[in-house]
PDB file of N, CA, C and O in Angstrom, chain B, residues numbered from 101:
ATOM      1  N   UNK B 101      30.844  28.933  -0.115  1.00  0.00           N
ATOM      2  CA  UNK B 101      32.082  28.599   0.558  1.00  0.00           C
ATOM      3  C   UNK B 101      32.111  27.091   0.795  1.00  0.00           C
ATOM      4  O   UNK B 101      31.112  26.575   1.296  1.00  0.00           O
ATOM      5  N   UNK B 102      33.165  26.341   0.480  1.00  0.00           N
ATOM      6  CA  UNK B 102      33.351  25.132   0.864  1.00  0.00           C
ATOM      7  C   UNK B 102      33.597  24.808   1.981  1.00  0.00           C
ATOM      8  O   UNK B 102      34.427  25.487   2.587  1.00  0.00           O
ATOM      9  N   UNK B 103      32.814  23.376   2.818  1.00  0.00           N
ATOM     10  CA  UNK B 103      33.658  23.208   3.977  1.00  0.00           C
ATOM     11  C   UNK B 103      34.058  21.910   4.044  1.00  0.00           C
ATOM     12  O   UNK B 103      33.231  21.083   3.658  1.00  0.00           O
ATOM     13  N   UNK B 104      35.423  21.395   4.548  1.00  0.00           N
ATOM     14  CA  UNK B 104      35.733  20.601   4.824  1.00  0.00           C
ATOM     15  C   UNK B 104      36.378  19.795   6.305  1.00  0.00           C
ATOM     16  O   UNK B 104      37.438  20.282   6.697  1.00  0.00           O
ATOM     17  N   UNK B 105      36.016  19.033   6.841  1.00  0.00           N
ATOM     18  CA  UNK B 105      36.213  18.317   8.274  1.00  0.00           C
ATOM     19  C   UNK B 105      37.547  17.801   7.765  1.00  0.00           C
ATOM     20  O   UNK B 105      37.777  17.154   6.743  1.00  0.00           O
ATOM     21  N   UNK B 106      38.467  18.283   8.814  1.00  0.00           N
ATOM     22  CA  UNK B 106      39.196  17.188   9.025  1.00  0.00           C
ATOM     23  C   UNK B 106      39.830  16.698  10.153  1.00  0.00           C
ATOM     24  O   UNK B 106      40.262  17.329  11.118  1.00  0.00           O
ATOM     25  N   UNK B 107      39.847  15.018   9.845  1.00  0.00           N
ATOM     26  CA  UNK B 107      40.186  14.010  10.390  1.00  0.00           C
ATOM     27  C   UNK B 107      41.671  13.948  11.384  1.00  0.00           C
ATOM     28  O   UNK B 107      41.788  13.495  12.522  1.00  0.00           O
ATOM     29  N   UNK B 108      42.383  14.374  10.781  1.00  0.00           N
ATOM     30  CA  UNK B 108      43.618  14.504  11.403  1.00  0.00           C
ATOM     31  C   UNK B 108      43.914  15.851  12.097  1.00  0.00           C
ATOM     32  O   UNK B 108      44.856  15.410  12.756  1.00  0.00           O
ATOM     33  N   UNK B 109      43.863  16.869  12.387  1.00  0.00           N
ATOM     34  CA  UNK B 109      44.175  17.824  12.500  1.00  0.00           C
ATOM     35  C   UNK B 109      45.404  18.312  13.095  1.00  0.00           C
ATOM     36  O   UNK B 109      45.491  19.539  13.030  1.00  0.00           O
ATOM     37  N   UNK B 110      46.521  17.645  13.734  1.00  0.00           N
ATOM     38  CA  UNK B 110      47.715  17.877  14.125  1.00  0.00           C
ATOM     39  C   UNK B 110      48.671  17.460  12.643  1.00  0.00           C
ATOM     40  O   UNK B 110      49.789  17.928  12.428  1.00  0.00           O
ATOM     41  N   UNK B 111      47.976  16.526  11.754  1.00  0.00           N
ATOM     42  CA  UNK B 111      48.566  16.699  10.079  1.00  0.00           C
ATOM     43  C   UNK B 111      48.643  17.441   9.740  1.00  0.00           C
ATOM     44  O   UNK B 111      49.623  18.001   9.249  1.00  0.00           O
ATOM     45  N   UNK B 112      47.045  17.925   9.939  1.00  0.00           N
ATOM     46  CA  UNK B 112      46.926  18.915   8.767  1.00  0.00           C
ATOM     47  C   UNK B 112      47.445  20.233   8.604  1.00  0.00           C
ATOM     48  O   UNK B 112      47.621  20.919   7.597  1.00  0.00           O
ATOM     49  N   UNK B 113      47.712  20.494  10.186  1.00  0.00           N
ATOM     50  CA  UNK B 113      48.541  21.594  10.467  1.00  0.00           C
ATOM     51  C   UNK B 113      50.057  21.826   9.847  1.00  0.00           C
ATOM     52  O   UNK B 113      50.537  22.838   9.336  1.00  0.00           O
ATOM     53  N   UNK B 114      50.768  20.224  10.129  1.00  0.00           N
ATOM     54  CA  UNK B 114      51.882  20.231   9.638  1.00  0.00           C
ATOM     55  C   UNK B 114      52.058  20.222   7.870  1.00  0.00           C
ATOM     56  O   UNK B 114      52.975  20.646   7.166  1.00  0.00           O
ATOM     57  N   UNK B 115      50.841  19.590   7.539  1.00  0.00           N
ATOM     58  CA  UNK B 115      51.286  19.678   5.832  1.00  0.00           C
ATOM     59  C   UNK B 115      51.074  21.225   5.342  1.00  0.00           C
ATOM     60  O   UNK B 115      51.292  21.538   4.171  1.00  0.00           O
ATOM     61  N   UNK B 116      50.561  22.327   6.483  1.00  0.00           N
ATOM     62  CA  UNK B 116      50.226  23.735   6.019  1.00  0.00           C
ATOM     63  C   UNK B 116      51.653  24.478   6.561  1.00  0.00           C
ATOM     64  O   UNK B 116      51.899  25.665   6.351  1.00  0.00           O
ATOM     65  N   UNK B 117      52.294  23.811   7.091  1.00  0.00           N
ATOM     66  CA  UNK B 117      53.146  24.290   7.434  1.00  0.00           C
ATOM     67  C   UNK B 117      53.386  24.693   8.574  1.00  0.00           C
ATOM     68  O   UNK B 117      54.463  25.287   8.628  1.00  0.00           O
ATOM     69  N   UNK B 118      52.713  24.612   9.759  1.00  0.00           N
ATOM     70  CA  UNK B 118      52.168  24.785  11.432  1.00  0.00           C
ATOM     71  C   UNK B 118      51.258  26.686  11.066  1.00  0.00           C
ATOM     72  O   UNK B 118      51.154  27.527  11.959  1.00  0.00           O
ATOM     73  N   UNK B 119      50.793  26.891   9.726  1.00  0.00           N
ATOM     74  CA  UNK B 119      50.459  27.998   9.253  1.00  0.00           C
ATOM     75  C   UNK B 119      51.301  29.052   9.344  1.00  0.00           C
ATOM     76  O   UNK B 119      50.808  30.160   9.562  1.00  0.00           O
ATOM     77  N   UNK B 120      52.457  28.935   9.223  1.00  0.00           N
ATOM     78  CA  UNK B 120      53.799  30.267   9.874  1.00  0.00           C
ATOM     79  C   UNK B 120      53.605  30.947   8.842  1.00  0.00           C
ATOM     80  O   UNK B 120      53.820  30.635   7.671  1.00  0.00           O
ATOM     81  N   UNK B 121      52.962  32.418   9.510  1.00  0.00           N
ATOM     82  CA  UNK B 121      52.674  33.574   8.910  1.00  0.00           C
ATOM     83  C   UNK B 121      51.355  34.084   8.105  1.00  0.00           C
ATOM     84  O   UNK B 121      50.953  35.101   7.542  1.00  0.00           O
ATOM     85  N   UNK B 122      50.980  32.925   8.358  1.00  0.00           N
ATOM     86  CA  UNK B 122      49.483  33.411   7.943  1.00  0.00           C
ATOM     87  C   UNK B 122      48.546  34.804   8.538  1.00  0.00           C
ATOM     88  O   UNK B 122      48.455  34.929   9.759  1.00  0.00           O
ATOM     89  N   UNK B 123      48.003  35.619   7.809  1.00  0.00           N
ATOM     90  CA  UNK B 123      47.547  36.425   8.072  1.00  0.00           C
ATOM     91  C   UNK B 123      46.165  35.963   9.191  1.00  0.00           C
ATOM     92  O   UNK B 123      45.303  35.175   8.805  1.00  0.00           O
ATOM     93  N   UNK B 124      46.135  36.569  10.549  1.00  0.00           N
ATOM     94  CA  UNK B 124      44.880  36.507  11.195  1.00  0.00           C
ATOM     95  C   UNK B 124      44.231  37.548  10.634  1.00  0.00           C
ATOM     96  O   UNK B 124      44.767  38.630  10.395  1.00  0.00           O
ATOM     97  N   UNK B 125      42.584  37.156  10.308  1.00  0.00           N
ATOM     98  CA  UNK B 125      41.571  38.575  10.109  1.00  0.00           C
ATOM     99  C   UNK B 125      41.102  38.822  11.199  1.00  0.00           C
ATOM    100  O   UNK B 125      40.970  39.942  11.693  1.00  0.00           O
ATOM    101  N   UNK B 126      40.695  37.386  11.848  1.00  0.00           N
ATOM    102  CA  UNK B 126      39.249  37.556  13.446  1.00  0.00           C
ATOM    103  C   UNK B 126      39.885  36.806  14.143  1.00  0.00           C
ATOM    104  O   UNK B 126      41.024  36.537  13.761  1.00  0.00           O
ATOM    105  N   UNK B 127      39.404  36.228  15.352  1.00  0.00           N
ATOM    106  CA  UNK B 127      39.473  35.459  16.162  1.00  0.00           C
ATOM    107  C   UNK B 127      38.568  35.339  17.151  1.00  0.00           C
ATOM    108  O   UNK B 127      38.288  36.430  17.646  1.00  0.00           O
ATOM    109  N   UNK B 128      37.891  34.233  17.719  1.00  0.00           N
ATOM    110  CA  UNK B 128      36.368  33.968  18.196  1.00  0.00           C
ATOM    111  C   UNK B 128      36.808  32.962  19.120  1.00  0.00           C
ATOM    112  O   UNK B 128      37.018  31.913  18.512  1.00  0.00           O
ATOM    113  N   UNK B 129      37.065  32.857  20.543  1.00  0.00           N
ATOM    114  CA  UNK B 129      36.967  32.077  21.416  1.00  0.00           C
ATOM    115  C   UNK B 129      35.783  32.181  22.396  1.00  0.00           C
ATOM    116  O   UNK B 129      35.495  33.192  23.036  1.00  0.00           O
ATOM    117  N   UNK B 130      35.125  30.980  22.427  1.00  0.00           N
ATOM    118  CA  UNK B 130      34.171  30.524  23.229  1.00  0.00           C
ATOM    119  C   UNK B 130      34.222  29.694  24.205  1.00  0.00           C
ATOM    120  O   UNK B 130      33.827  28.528  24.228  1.00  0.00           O
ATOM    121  N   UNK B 131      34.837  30.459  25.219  1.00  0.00           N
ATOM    122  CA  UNK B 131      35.270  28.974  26.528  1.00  0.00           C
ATOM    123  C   UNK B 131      33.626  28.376  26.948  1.00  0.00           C
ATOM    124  O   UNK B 131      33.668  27.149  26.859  1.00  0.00           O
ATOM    125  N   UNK B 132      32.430  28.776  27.306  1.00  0.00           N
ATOM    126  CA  UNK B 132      31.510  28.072  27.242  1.00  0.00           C
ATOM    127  C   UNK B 132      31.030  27.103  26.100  1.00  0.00           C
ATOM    128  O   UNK B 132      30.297  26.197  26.494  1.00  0.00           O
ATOM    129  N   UNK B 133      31.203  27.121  25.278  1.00  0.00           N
ATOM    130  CA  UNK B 133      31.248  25.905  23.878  1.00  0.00           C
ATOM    131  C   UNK B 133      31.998  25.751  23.668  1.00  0.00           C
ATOM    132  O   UNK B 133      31.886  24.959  22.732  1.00  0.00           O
ATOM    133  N   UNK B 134      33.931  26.088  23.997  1.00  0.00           N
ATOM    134  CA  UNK B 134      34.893  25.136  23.992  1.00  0.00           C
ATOM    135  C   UNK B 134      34.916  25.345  22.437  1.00  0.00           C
ATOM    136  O   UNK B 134      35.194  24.294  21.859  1.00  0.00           O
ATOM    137  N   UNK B 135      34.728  26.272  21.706  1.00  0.00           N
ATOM    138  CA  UNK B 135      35.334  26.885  20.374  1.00  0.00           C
ATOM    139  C   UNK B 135      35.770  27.726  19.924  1.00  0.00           C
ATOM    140  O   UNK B 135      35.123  28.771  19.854  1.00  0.00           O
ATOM    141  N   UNK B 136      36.788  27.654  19.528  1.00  0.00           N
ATOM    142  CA  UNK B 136      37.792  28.625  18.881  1.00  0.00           C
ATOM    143  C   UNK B 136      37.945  28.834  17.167  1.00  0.00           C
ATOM    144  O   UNK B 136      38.371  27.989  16.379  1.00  0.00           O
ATOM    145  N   UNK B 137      37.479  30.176  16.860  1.00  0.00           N
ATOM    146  CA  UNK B 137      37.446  30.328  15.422  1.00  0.00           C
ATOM    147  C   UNK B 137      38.898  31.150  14.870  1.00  0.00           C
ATOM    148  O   UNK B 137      39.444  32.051  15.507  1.00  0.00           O
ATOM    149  N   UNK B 138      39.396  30.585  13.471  1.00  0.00           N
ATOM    150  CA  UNK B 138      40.089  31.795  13.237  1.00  0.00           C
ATOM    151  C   UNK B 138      40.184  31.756  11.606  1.00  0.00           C
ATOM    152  O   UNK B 138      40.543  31.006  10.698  1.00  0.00           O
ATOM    153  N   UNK B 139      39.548  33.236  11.858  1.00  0.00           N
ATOM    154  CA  UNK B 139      39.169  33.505  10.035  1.00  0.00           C
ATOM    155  C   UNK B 139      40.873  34.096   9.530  1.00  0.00           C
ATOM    156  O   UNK B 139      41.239  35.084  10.167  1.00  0.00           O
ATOM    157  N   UNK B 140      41.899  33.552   8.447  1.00  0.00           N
ATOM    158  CA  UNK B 140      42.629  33.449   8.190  1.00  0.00           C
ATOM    159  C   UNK B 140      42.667  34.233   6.565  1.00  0.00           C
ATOM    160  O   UNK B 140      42.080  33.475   5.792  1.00  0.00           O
ATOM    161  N   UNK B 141      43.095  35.309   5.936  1.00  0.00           N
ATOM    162  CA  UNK B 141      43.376  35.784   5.043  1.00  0.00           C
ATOM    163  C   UNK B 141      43.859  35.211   3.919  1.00  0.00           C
ATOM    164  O   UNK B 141      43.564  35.686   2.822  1.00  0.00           O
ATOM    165  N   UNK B 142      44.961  33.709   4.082  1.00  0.00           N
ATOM    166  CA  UNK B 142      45.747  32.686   3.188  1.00  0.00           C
ATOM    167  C   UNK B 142      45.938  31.599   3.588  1.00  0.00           C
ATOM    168  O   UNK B 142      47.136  31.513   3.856  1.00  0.00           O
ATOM    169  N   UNK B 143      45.367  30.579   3.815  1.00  0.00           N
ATOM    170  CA  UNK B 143      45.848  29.570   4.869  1.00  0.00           C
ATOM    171  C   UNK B 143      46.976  28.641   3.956  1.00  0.00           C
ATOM    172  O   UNK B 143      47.614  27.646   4.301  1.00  0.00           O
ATOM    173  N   UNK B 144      46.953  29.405   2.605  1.00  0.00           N
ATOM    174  CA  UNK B 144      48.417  28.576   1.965  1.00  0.00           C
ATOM    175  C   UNK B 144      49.704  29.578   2.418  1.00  0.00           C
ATOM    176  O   UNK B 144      50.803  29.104   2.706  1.00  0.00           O
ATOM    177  N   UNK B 145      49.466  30.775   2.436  1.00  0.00           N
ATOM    178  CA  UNK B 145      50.420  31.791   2.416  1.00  0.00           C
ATOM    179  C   UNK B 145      51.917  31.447   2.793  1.00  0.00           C
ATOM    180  O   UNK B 145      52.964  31.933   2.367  1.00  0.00           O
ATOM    181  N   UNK B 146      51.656  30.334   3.842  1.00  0.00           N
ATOM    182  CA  UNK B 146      53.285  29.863   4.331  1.00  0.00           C
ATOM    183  C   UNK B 146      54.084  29.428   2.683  1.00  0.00           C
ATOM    184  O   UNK B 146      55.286  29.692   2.653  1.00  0.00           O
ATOM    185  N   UNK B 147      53.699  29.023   1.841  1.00  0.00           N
ATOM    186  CA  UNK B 147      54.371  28.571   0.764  1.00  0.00           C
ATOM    187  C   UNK B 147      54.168  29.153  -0.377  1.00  0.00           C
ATOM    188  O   UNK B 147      54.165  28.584  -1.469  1.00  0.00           O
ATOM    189  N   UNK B 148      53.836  31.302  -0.002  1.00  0.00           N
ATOM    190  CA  UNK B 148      54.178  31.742  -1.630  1.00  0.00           C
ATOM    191  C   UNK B 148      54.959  32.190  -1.742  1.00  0.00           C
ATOM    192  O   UNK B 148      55.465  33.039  -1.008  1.00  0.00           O
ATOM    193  N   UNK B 149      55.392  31.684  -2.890  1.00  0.00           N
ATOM    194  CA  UNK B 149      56.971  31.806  -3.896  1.00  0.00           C
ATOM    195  C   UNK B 149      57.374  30.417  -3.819  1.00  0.00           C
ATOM    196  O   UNK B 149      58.452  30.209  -4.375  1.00  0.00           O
ATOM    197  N   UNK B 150      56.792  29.350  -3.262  1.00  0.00           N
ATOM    198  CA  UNK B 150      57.192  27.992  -3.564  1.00  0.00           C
ATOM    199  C   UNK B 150      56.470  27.297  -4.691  1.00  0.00           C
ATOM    200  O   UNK B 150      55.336  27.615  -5.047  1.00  0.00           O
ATOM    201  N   UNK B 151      57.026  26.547  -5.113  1.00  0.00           N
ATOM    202  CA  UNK B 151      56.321  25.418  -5.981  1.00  0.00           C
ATOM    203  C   UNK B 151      55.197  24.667  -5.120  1.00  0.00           C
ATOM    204  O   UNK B 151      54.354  24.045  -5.766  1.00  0.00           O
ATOM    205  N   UNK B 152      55.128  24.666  -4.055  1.00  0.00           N
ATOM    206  CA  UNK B 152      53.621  24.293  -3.066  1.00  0.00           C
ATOM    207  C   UNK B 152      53.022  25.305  -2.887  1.00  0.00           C
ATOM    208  O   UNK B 152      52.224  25.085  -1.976  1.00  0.00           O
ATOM    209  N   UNK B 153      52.919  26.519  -3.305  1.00  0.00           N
ATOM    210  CA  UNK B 153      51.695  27.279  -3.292  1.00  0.00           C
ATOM    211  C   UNK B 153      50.980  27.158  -4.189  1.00  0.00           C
ATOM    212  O   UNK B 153      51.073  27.373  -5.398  1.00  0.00           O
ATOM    213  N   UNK B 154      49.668  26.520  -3.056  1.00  0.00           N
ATOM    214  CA  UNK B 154      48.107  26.465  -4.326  1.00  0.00           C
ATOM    215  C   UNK B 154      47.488  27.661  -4.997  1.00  0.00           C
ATOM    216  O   UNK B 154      46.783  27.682  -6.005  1.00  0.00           O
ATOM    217  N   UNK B 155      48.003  28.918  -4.029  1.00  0.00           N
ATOM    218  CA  UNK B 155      46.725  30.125  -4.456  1.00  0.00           C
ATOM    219  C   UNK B 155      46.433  30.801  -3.131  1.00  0.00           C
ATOM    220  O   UNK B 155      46.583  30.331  -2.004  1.00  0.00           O
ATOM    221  N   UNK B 156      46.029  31.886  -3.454  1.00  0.00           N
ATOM    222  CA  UNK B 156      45.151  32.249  -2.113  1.00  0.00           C
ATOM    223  C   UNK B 156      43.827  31.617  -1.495  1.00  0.00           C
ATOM    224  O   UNK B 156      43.080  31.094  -2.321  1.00  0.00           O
ATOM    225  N   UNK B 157      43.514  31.596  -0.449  1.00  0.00           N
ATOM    226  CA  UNK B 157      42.770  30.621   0.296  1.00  0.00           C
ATOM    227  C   UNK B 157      41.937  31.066   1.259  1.00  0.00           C
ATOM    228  O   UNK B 157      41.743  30.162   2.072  1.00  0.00           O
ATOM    229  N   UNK B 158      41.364  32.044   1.527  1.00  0.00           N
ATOM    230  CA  UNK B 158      40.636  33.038   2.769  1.00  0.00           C
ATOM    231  C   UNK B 158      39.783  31.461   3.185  1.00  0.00           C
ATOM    232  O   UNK B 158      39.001  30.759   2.544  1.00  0.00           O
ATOM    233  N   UNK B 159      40.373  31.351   4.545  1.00  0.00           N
ATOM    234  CA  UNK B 159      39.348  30.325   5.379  1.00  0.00           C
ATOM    235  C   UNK B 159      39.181  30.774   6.799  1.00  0.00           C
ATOM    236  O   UNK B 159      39.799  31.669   7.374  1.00  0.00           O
ATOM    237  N   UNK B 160      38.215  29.977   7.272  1.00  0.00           N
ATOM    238  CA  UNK B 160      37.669  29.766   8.539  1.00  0.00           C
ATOM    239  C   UNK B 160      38.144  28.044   9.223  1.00  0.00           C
ATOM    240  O   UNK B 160      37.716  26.925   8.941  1.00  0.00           O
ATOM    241  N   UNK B 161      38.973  28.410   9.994  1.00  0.00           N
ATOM    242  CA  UNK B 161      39.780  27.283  11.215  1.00  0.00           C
ATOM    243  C   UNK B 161      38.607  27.306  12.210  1.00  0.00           C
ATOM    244  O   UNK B 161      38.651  28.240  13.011  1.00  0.00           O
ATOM    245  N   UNK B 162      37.478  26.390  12.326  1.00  0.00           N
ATOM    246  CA  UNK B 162      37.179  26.167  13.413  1.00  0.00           C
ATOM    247  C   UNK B 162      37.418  25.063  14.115  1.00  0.00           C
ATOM    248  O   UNK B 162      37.325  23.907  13.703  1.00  0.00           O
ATOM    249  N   UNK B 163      37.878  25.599  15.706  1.00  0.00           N
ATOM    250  CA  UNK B 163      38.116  23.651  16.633  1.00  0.00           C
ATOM    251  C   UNK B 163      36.775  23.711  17.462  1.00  0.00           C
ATOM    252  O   UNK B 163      36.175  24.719  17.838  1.00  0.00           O
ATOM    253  N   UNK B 164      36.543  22.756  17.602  1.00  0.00           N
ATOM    254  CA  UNK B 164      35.867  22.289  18.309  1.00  0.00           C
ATOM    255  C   UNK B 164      36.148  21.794  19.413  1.00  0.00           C
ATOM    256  O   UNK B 164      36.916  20.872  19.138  1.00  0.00           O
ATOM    257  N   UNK B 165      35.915  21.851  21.231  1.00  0.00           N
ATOM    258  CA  UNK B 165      36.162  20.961  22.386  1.00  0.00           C
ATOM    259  C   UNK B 165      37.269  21.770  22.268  1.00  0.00           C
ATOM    260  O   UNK B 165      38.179  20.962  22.456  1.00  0.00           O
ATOM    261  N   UNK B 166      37.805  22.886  22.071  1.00  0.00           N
ATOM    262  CA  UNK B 166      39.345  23.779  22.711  1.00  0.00           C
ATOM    263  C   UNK B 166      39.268  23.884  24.161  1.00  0.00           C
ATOM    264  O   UNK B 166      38.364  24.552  24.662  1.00  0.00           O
ATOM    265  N   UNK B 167      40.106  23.304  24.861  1.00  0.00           N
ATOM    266  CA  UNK B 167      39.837  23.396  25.893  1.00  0.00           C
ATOM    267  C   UNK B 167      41.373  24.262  26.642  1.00  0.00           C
ATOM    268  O   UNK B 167      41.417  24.722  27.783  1.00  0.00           O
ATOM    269  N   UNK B 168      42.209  24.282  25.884  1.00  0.00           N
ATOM    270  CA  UNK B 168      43.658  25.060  26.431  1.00  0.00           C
ATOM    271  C   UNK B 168      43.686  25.925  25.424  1.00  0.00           C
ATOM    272  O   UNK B 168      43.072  25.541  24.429  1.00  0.00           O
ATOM    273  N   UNK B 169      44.291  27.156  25.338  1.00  0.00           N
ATOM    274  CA  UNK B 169      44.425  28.222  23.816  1.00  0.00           C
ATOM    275  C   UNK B 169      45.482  29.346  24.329  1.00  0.00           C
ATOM    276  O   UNK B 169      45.476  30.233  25.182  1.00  0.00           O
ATOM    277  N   UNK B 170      46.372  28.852  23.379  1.00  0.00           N
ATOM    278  CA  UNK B 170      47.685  29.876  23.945  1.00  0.00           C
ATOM    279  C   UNK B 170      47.906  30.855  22.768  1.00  0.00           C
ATOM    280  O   UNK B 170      47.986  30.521  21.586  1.00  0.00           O
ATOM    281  N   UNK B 171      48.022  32.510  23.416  1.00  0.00           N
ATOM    282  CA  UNK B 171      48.094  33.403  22.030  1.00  0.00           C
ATOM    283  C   UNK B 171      49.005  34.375  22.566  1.00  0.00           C
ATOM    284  O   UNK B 171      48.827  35.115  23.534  1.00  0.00           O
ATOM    285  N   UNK B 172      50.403  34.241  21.513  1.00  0.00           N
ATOM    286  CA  UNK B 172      51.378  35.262  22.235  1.00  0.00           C
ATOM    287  C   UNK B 172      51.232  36.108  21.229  1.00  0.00           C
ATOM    288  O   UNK B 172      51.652  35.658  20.163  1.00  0.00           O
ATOM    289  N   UNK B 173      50.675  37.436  21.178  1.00  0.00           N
ATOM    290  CA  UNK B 173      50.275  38.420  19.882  1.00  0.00           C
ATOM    291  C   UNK B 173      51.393  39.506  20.076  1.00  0.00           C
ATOM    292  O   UNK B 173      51.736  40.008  21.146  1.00  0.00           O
ATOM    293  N   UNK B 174      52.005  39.826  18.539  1.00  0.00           N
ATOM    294  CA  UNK B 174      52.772  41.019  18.500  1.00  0.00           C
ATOM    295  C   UNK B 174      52.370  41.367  17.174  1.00  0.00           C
ATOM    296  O   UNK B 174      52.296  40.496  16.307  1.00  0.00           O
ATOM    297  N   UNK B 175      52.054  42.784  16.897  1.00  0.00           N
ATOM    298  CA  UNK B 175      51.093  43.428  15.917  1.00  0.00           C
ATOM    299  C   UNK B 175      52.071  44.182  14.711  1.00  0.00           C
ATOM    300  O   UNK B 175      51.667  44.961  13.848  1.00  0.00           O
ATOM    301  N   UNK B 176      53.546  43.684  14.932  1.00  0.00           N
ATOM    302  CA  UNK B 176      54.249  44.787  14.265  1.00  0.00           C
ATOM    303  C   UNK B 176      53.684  44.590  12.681  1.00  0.00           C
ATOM    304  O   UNK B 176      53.582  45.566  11.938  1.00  0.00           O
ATOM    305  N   UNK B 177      53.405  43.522  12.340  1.00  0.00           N
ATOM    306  CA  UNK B 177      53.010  43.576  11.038  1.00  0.00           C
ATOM    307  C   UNK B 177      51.873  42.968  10.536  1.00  0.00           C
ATOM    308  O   UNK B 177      51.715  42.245   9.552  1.00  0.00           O
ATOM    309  N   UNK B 178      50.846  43.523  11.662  1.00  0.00           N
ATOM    310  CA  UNK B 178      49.254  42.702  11.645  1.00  0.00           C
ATOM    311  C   UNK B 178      49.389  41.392  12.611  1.00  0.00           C
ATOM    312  O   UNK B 178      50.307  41.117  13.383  1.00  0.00           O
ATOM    313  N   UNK B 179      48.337  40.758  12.364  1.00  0.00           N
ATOM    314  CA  UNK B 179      48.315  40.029  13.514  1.00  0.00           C
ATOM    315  C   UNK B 179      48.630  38.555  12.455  1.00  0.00           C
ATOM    316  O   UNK B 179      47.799  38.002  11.735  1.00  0.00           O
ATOM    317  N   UNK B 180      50.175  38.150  12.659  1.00  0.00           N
ATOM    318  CA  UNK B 180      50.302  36.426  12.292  1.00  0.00           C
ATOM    319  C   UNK B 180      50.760  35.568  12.960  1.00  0.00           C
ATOM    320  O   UNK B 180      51.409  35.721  13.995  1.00  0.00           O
ATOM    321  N   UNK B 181      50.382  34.265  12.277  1.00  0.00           N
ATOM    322  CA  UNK B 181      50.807  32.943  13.120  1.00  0.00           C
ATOM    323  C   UNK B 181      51.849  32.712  13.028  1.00  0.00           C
ATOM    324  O   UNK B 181      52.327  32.757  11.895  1.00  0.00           O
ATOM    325  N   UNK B 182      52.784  32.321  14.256  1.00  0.00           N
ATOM    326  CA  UNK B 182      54.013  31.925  14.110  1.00  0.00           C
ATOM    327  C   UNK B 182      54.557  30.759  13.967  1.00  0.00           C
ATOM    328  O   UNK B 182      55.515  30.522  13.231  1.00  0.00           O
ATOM    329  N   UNK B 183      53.845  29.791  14.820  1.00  0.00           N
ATOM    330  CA  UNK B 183      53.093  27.923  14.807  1.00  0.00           C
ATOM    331  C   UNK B 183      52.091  27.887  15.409  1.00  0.00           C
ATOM    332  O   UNK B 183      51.897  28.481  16.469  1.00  0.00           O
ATOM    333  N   UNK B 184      51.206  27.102  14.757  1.00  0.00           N
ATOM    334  CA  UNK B 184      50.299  26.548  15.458  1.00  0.00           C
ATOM    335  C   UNK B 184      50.548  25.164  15.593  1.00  0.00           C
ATOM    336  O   UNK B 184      51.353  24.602  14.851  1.00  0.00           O
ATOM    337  N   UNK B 185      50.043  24.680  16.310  1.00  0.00           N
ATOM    338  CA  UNK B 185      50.339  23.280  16.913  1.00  0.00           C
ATOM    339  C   UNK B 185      48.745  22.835  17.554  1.00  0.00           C
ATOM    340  O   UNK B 185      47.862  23.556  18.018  1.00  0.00           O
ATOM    341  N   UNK B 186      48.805  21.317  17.357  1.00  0.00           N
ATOM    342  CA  UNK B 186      47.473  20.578  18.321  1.00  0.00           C
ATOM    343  C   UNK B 186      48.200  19.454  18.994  1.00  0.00           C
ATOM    344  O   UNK B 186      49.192  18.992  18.429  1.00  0.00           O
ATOM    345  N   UNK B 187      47.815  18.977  20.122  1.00  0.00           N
ATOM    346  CA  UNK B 187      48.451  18.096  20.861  1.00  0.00           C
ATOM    347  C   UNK B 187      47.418  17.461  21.809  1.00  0.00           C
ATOM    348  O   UNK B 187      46.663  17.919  22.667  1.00  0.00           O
ATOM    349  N   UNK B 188      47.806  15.605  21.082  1.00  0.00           N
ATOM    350  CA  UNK B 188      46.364  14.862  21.207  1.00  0.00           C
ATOM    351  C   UNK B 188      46.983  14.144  22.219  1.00  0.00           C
ATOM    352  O   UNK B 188      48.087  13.603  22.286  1.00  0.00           O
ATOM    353  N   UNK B 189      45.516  14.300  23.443  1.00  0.00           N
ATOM    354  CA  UNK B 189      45.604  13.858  24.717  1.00  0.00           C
ATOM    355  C   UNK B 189      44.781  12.564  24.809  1.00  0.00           C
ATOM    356  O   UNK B 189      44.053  12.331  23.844  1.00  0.00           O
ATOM    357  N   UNK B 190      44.789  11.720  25.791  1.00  0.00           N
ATOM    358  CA  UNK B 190      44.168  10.891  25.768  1.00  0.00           C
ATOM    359  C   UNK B 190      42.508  11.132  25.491  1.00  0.00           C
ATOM    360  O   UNK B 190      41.786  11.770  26.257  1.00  0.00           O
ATOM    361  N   UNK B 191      41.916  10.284  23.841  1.00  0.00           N
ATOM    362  CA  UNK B 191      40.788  10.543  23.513  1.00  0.00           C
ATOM    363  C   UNK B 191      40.364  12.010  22.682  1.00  0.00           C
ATOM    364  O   UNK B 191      39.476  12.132  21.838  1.00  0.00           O
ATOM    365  N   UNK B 192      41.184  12.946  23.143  1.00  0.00           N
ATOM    366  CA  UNK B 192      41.247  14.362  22.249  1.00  0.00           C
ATOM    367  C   UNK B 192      42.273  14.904  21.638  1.00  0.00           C
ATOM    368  O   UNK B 192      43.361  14.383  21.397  1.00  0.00           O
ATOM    369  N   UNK B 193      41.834  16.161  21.348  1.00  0.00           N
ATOM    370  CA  UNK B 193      43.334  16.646  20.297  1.00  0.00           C
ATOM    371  C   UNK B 193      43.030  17.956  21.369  1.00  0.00           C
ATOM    372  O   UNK B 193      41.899  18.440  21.417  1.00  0.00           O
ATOM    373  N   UNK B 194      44.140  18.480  22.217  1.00  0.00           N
ATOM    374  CA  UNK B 194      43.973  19.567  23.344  1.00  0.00           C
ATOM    375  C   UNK B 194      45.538  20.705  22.266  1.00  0.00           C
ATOM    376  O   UNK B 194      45.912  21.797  22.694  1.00  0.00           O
TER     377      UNK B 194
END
């Protein structure tokens, strides 16, 4: 499995599209280590049937230092993202 850091992460969200509709598989919050995992089924999925879909993509979103985590879940058709969003506070991305 490849991994890659990234640098920006309130970008990177937006060039994925804020992930709208991505399939959740897991989800792993750790308020004592302040990490939040989320193993994701397509993390391109927002763009198939577009000319920007790369492919399917099964990844792992981990943050690091999460210190706020808001999850409004409705299951009618599995568990997906509707936006995600990061919002950088002084010195962090909260």
């Amino acid at each position: 499995m490849k991994t890659n850091r990234v640098d920006d992460p309130p970008a990177f969200l937006h060039e994925k599209g804020g992930l709208h509709d991505v399939g959740i598989e897991q989800i792993n919050f750790d308020p004592s280590q302040k990490t939040l995992s989320l193993s994701v089924d397509d993390i391109n999925w927002n763009f198939e049937g577009f000319p920007e879909y790369e492919g399917e993509r099964p990844s792992t979103l981990v943050f690091h230092d999460a210190r706020k985590v808001f999850v409004d879940v409705d299951n009618k058709e599995g568990i997906r993202i509707g936006d995600a969003e990061i919002h950088k506070t002084p010195n962090v991305y909260a």
